[in-house]
C-alpha positions in Angstrom: 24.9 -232.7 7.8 24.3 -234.8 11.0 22.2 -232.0 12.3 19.9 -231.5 9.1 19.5 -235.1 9.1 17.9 -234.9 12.6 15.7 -231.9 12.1 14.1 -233.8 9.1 13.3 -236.6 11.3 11.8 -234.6 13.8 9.3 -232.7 10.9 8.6 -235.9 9.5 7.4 -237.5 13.1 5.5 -234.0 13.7 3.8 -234.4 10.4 2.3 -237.3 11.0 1.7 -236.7 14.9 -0.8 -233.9 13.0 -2.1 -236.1 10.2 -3.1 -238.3 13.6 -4.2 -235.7 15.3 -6.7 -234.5 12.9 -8.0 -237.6 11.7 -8.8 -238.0 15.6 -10.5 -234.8 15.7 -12.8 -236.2 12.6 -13.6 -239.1 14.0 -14.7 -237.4 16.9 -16.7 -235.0 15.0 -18.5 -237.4 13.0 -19.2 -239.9 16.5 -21.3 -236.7 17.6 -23.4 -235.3 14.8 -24.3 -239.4 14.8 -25.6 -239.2 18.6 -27.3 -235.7 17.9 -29.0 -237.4 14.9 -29.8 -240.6 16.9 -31.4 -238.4 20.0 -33.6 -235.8 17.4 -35.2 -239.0 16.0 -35.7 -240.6 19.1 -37.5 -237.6 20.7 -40.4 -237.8 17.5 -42.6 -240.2 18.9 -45.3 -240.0 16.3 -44.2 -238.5 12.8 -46.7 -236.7 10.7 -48.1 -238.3 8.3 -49.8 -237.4 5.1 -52.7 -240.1 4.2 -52.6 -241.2 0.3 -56.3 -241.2 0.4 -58.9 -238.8 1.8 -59.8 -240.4 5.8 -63.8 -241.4 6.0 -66.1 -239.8 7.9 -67.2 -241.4 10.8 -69.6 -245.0 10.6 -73.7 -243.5 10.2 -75.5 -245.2 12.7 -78.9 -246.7 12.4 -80.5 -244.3 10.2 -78.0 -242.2 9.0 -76.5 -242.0 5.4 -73.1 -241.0 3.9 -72.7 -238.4 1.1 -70.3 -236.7 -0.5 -68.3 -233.3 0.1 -65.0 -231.8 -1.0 -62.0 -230.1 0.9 -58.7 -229.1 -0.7 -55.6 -230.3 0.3 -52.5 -228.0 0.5 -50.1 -230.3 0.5 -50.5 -232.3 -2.6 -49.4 -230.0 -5.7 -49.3 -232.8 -7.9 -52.8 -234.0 -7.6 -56.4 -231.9 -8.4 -57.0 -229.6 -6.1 -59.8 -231.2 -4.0 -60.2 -234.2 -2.4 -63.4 -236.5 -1.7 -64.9 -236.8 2.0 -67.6 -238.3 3.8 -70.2 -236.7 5.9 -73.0 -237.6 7.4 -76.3 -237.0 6.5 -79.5 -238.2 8.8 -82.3 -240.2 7.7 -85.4 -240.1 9.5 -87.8 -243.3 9.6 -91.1 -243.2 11.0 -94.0 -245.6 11.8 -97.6 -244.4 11.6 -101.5 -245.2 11.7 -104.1 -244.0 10.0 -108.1 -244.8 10.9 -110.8 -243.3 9.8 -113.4 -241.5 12.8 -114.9 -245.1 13.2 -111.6 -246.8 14.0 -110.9 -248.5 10.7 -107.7 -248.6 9.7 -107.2 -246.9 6.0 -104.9 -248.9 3.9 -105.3 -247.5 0.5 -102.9 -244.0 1.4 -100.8 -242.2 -1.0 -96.9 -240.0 -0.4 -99.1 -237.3 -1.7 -102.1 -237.5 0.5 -99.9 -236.9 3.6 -97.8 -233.8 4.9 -95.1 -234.1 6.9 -93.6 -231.4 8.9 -90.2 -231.9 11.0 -89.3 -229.2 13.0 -92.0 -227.1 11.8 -90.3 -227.7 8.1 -91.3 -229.8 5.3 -88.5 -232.7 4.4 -85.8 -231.8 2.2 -86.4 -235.4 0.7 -88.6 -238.4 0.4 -86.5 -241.4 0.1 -88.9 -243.9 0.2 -93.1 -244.4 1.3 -94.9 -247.7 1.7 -97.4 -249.5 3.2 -96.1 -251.9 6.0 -98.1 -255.2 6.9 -95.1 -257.6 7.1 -92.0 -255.8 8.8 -90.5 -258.1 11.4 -91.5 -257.8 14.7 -89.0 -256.8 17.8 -91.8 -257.1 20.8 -91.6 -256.4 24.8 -94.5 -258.0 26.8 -94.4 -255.9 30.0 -96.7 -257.1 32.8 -97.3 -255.2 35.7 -96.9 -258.3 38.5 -97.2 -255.8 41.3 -99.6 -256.0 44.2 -102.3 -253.7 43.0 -103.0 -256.1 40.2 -103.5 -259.6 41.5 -107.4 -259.9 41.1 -107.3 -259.7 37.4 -103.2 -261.3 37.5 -104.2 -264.8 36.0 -106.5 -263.5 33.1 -104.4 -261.4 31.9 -101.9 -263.8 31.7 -103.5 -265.9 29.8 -104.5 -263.1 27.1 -101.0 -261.8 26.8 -100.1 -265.7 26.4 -102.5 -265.8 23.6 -101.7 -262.6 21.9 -98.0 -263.7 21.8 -98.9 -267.0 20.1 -100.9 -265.1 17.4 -98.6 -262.5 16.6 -95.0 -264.2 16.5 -94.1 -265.9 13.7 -91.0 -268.2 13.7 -87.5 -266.9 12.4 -88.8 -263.8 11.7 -90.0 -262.5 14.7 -88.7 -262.0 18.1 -90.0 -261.1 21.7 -89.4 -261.0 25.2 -91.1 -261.1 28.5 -90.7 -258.7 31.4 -92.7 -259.2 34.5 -91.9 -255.7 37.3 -93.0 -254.9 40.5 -90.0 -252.9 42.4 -87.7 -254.0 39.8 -87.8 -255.2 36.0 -87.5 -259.0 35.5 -86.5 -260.9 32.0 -88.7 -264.0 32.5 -88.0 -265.1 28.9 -85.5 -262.9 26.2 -85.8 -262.4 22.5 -87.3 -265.8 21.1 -89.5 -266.5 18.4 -90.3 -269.7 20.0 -94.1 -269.8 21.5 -93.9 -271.9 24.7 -91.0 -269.9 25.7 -92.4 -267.0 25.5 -95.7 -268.8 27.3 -93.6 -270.2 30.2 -92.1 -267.0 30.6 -95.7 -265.3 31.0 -96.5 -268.3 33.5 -93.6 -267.4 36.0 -94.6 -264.5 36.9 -95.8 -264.2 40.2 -97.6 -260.9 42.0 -96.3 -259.1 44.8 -94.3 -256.1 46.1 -94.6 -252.4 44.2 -94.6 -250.9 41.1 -91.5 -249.3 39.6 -93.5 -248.8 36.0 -91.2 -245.9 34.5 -87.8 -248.3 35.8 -89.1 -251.2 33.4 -89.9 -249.2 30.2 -86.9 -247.4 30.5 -84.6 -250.5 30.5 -86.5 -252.1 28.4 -86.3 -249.6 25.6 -82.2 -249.0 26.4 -81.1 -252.4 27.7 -83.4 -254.6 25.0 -84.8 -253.3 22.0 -82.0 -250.7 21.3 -79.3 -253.2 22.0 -80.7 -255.9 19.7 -79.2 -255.4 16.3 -80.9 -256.0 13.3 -80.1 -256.1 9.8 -83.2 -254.8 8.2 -85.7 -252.3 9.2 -88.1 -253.8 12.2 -91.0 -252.5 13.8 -90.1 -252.2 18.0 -93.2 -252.3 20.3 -93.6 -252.5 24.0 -96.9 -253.8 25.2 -97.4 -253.0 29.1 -100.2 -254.4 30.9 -100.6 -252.4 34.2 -102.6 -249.8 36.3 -100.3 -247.2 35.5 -99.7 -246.6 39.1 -96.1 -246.0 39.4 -94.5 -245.6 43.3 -91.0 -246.9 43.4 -89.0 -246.0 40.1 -85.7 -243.9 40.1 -86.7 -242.5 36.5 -89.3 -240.2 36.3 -92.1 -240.7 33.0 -90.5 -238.3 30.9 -87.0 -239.7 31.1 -89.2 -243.1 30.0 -91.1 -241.1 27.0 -87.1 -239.8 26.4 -86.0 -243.3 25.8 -89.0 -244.7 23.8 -88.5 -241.8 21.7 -84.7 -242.4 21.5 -85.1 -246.2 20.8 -87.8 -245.5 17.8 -90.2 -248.1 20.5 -94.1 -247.6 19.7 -95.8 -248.1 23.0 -99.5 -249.8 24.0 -101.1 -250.2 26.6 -103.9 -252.2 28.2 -105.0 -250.5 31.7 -105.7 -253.4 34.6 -107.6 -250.4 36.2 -111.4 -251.6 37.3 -112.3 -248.3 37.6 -115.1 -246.6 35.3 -114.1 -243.6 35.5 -110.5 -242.4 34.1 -107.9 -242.1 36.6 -104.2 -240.9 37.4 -102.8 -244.3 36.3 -105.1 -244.4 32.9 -103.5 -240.5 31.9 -100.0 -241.7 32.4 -100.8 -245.3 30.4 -102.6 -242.4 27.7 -99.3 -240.1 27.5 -97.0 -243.2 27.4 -98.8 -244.1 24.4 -99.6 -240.6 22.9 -95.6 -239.8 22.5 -94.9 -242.6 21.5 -97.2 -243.3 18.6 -99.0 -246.1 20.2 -103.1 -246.3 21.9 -104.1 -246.4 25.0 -106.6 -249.0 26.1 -109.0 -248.9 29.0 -111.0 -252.0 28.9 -113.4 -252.0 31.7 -114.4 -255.6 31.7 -112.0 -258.5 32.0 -113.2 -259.9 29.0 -112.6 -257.0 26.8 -108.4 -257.3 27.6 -108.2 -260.0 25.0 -110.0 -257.6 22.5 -107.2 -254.9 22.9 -104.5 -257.9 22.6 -106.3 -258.3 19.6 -106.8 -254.7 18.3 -103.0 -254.5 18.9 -102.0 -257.4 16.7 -104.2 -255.8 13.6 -102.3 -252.4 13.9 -98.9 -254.0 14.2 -100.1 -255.2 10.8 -101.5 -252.1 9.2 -99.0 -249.6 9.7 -97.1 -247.0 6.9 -93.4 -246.1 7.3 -91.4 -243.3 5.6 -88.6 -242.4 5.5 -87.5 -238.5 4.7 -84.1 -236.4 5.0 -85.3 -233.7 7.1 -84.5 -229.9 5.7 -81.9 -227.6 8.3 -81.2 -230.6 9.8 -78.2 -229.9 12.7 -76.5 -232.8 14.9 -77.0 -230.5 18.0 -78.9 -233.4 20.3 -82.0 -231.3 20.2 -85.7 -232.5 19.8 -87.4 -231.9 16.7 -90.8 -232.4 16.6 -92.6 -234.7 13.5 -96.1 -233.6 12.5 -98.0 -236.2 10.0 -101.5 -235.2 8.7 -103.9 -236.0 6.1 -103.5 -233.3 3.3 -107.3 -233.5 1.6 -108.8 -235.6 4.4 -109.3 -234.0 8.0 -111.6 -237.0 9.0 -108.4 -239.1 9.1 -106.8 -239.5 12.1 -102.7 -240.5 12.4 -100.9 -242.0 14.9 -96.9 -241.8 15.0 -94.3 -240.5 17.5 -93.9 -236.9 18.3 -90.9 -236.7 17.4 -86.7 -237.5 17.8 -84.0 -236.7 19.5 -81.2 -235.6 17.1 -77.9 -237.0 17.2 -74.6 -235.1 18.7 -71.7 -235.0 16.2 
């Protein structure tokens, strides 16, 4: 009896020396799928994520539009099959001039007396045609202050003085001055105030060389493209010089290039005293050409303030359009712009060869 009584103790201490043991063992178990769990989410450093709402297509810039497209989503089973995005879709504006063969500017024009070809390709779309005599004006006076111009310096400083009190007109337009020889200098920045700009005009001083190409092309990127403006403006350079460039790094097409790029109408008043037309008058000619400006060449000292003069009156008898172009493709390409009079071929139009489209 003694000895029954002892083997029952002994199975009752080994039953529970198991119930420990396996509730050990559990424990254990369960402390390690934990850690597993723990390190797996710990290794995701960003989850995927599926947005509620279709993601918008990149901000248009400048002249550039959204529309509408649709994509279908795989993942939502619940919801209609396709799902609203944005794209982009270019909008072209362009400034032009129209005179007749005596220099007159015609005012009276029509969207359907004109054709417009970009890219060899008639728009897909006219958004919108006008007649513009009171955009506001972003302006760059560019004087040439180099050596090769001192004997007419002072006049022409007092003409350009003169044209900039005549055309800006306070809180709604804005200019700066630039005076260059080897290098581009900001004598006065955007202001619509008057004697600003005037004392800005009067600190200029000649001397050194001419680095021509170097001042149009910061003054296109580092001025009129970085100036921000909340409604359409009309950007002009107006560069008084020889056209004798001899110490720029950039080269006259790179400064057509960033005209073009900075939608800048360029004219230009030669300082040449020559009476014949020179090297300097053809590169003052294609700077305007490509750019939808005029090329002055006034031979007398006198006639310069005429030309300031001539310049204000087209600033203020201008058209602007603006078109979505047809097979339009963001590949960075140029695409030419061809404006001409449909019924009238003694007409003649001014505006900028073309763009430079945009890279997606």
């Amino acid at each position: 009896m003694r000895n029954e009584v002892i083997i029952a103790a002994q199975m009752k201490s080994l039953t529970g020396l198991h119930k420990a043991l396996l509730s050990a063992a559990m424990t254990l178990a369960l402390l390690c799928s934990s850690s597993a769990q723990t390190a797996d989410n710990s290794a995701v450093s960003t989850p995927t994520v599926q947005p509620s709402a279709p993601a918008a297509a990149p901000a248009a810039t400048g002249d550039q539009k959204s529309g509408d497209a649709k994509m279908a989503d795989p993942n939502d089973s619940d919801q209609d099959p396709v799902a609203t995005i944005k794209t982009q879709v270019r909008e072209v504006n362009v400034i032009f001039t129209v005179t007749d063969k005596h220099g007159r500017f015609k005012k009276d024009l029509k969207q359907q007396d004109l054709q417009i070809l970009d890219d060899g390709k008639a728009p897909e779309q006219i958004r919108d045609f006008r007649s513009e005599t009171d955009l506001p004006l972003r302006v760059g006076l560019l004087v040439d202050a180099s050596n090769s111009i001192r004997d007419r310096f002072k006049f022409e400083q007092e003409a350009a003085t003169e044209f900039l009190n005549s055309i800006v007109r306070p809180k709604q337009d804005l200019a700066f001055v630039i005076g260059f020889d080897s290098t581009p200098e900001v004598t006065q920045d955007f202001t619509s105030n008057t004697e600003q700009l005037s004392n800005g005009i009067r600190m200029m001083r000649p001397g050194g060389g001419t680095a021509l190409f170097d001042a149009i092309y910061y003054a296109c990127r580092d001025k009129l493209m970085k100036q921000k403006d909340r409604s359409t403006v009309r950007r002009a350079i107006i560069l008084v010089s020889d056209g004798d460039d001899n110490q720029s790094h950039s080269t006259l097409s790179e400064a057509i290039e960033m005209a073009q790029r900075a939608e800048v109408i360029i004219y230009t008043i030669s300082t040449s005293t020559s009476n014949t037309e020179d090297r300097g008058d053809k590169v003052l000619k294609k700077l305007a050409e490509n750019t939808g400006g005029r090329a002055f060449s006034p031979f007398k000292i006198q006639d310069v303030s005429d030309a300031f003069r001539e310049i204000q009156d087209e600033l203020r008898s201008q058209y602007a359009v603006a078109y979505k172009p047809a097979d339009f493709r963001a590949d960075g390409h140029f695409r030419p712009i061809q404006i001409t009079a449909e019924n009238n071929k003694k007409l003649f139009i001014r505006a900028r060869r073309g763009y430079y489209a945009p890279v997606q």
